[in-house]
N, C-alpha and C positions, 0 to 999 in steps of 0.2 A: 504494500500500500504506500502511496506514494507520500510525501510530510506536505505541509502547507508551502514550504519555501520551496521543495521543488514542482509543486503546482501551480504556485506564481511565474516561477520559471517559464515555466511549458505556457501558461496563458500570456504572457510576457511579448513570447518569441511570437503566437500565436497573433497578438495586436499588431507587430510590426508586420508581420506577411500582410494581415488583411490589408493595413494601408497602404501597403507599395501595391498590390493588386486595384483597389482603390485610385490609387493613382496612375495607372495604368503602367507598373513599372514591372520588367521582364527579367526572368533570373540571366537571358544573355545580358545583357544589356546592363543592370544593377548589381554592383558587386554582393551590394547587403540582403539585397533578395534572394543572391544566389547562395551565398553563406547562412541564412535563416529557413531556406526549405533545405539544403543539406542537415543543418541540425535538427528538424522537425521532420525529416526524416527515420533520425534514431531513435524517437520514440514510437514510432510503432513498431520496432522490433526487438527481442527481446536480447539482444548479444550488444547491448551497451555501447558505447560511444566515447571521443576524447575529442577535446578541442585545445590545442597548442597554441599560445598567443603572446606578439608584444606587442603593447602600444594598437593601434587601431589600422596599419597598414599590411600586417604582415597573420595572414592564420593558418593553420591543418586543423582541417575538419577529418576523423575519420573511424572507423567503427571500432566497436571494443576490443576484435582478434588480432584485426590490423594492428592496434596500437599498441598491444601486448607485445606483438610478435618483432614490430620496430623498438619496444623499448628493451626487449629481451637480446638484441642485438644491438644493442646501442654502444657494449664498449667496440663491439668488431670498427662500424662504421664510424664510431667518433676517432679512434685511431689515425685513419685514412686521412685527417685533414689537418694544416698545421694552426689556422686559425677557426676555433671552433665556435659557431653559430648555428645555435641545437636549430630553430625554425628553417633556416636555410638546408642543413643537413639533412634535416627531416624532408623537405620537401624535397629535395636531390634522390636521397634514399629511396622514398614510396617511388617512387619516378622508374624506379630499377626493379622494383617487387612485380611481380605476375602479379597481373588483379582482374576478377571477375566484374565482370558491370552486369548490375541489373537495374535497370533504373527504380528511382527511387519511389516512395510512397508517401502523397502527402496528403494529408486529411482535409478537407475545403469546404468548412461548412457554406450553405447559400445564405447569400451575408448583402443581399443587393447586388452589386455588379460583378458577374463571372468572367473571368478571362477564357477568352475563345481559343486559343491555346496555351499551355503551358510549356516551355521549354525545361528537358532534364538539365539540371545544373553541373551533375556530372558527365554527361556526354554529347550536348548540346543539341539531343535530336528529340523532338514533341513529343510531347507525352501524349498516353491514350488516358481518355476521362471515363471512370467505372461509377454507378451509383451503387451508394451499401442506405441499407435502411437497417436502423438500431432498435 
């Protein structure tokens, strides 16, 4: 069960999607769009999530195993570099991992204006729009 902080969290990130859709803003096109449906992603599935960050230009977004499995190897790859900038490194490294794409899942309540396409943030090609009824 989830605590209250991290379900401000989750309606948080939730606020910002709906306004940049709102605003008619596209996860090609908006960095922050494409960064908050990556993360509103993880939560529908249940293999966890990490998010690597400084300052407000530089992030890795990526699932729980991924990020295990890079930090589980973190002294081999920190090795390798004589100046070491873990976010740069990180992003170099995933870059070199075999990784499966399946596009993402992102939950969209009808909230007023729907976007008539949604573009995957991780592979830049449309997404298909499924309805679920709860």
């Amino acid at each position: 069960m989830e605590s209250e902080s991290q379900l401000r969290f989750w309606r948080r990130l939730e606020s910002i999607f709906h306004a940049k859709i709102q605003l008619g803003k596209s996860s090609k096109t908006d960095r922050i769009m494409r960064d908050v449906m990556k993360v509103l992603s993880y939560d529908s599935t249940e293999e966890g999530w990490a998010i690597f960050a400084m300052g407000s230009e530089t992030m890795v977004t990526t699932n729980g195993e991924m990020a295990l499995t890079i930090m589980s190897q973190c002294n081999y790859w920190r090795m390798e570099t004589v100046e070491f900038n873990l976010l740069y490194e990180l992003k170099t490294y995933m870059t070199k991992m075999p990784q499966f794409h399946g596009c993402i899942h992102v939950h969209m309540p009808v909230l007023g204006h729907m976007p008539r396409k949604v573009i995957c943030p991780e592979c830049s090609k449309q997404m298909e729009m499924y309805y679920t009824y709860h």
